[in-house]
Phi, psi and omega in degrees: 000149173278124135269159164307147137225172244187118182304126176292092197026234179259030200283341185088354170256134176271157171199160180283153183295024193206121187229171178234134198258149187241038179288313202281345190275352179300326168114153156307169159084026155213173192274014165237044105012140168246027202079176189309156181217121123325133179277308189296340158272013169296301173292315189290330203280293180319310194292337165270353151263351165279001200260314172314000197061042180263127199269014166192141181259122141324062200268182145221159201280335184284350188281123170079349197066003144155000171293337176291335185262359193238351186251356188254316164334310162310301193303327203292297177328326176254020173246180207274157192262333168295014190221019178282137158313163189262155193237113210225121170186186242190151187229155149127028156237111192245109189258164168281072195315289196291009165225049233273345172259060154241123166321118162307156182250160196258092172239154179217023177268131196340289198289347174308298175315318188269316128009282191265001134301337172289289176339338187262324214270019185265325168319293205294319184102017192234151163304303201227120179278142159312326182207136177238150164225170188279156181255289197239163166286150157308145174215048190216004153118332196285125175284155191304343194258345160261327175279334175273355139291332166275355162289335165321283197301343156276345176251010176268321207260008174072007193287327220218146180261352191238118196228112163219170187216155191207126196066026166251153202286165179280325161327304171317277171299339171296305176302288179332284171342322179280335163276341174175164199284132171270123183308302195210167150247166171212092192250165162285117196225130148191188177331299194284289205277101169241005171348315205284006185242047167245322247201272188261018146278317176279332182293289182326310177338283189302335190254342173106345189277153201297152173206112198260080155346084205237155210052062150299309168276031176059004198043063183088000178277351153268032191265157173268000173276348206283142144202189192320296196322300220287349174304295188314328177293335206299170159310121155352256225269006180291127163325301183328328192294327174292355200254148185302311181253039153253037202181128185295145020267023190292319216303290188311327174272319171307319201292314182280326185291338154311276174338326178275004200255347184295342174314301187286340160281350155289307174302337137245055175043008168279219187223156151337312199286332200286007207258288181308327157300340180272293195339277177332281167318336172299341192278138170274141190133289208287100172312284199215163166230126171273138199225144202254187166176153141264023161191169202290347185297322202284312206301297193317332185282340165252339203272049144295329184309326183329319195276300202286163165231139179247130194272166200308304213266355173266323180282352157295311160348300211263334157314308160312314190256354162312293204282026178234334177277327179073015172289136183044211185204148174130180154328151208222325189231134180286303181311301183323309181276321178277003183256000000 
């Protein structure tokens, strides 16, 4: 299949308005873990969004603790290397070998950066990772201006085709920038959390850079089956249980603004979650939304969002029950904000 596709800014690169995120494939037993995972069904979930036409995956090295980059590595292996998805993950979360349920640390010092690209790109099984990003700001002290000169310099050295940062501030990025053009962002965007389409969604706009969206779907609170019962199921060791909006009174208003949204997915024979990934992708500014799963079933529920368009009087819609349910903070409207 064929999808929409989008300029990563002014990278010279296209990717479909939908990537498939590989947080959850890392697997249990660390500390933002979404529980136990099966690697074949991990492996089986990509192939079905890649037989679907989603052209990149989203990883990271911390995710699973290099596990998630050695199962999207497998998957790669069994495809022809002219026909792999572009492989886009991230450095500057640093675990605790002997303590893997320990907060990973924000480092970003050069040798730190180079340390764990060769690590990534030895997990993954590739000459050149496509798009690398800074994961989190430095929190050791080190200035921005010294970790994004050795992402230069990884991408003078062929390792990496790509330069990105992800959960940095428009301060940040105004700094990275001034040494060399930042490639992508990568924020947190959806129904609830839109803070980045105040600030750094239109500064990427203005600068060509690119913006890959992550938790588009709230991390399953948009979805259409989740509700309050589904907290209690979750894994021992699922992040979620710890997170503010999974837990009241965030929970019950994120949970009815889910709820306003089934009008508009009955009416295009879609689902919620493909409702909610479009809103997010509807921002001017916005490339693509990485959106995870864990079976070929999950990918079906959303990767409709590739497709549908919500006209002006469905994103009023949706507005309305952002301010009448009172779920999250941000910007409300797309059109709105962008005139």
């Amino acid at each position: 299949m064929s999808l929409p596709k989008r300029p990563l800014g002014s990278s010279g690169v296209e990717i479909t308005t939908v990537g498939f995120g590989a947080w959850a494939i890392g697997g249990g037993g660390w500390a933002y873990s979404w529980g136990p995972q099966d690697d074949a069904a991990s492996i089986a979930t990509m192939r079905h969004a890649w037989e679907l036409g989603i052209t990149w995956i989203d990883t990271a090295a911390v995710y699973g603790l290099g596990h998630s980059e050695e199962v999207v590595g497998r998957f790669l292996r069994e495809l022809p290397a002219s026909e792999w998805p572009l492989v886009f993950t991230k450095c500057g979360l640093v675990w605790d070998e002997q303590n893997p349920m320990a907060e990973p640390r924000r480092v970003l010092r050069p040798e730190s950066i180079r340390r764990e690209c060769d690590a990534s790109l030895r997990r993954l099984g590739v000459e050149r990772i496509d798009l690398y990003q800074f994961h989190w700001p430095d929190e050791t002290g080190t200035p921005v201006e010294d970790s994004w000169s050795e992402m230069v310099r990884l991408l003078e050295q062929g390792k990496i085709r790509m330069a990105g940062v992800s959960n940095f501030d428009v301060p940040l990025l105004q700094r990275c920038e001034a040494i060399r053009h930042v490639d992508s962002l990568q924020p947190p965007f959806s129904l609830i959390r839109r803070q980045a389409a105040e600030c750094e969604i239109p500064w990427c706009l203005e600068h060509k850079t690119g913006v890959i969206c992550y938790s588009p779907m709230e991390s399953g609170l948009l979805t259409d089956n989740f509700t309050a019962e589904s907290v209690a199921r979750l894994a021992p060791d699922d992040w979620r249980r710890r997170a503010p909006q999974f837990q009241e009174p965030n929970l019950s208003r994120n949970i009815a603004l889910r709820d306003a949204l089934r009008p508009i997915a009955q009416r295009y024979s879609t689902t919620v979650a493909a409702v909610a990934v479009t809103w997010t992708i509807a921002w001017p500014g916005v490339t693509g939304a990485i959106v995870g799963a864990r079976s070929p079933q999950q990918v079906d529920g959303w990767i409709g969002a590739a497709t549908l368009s919500l006209t002006t009087a469905d994103l009023e819609e949706i507005a309305a029950a952002i301010e009448r349910t009172g779920a999250g903070t941000g910007p409300t409207m797309p059109q709105l904000q962008h005139a």
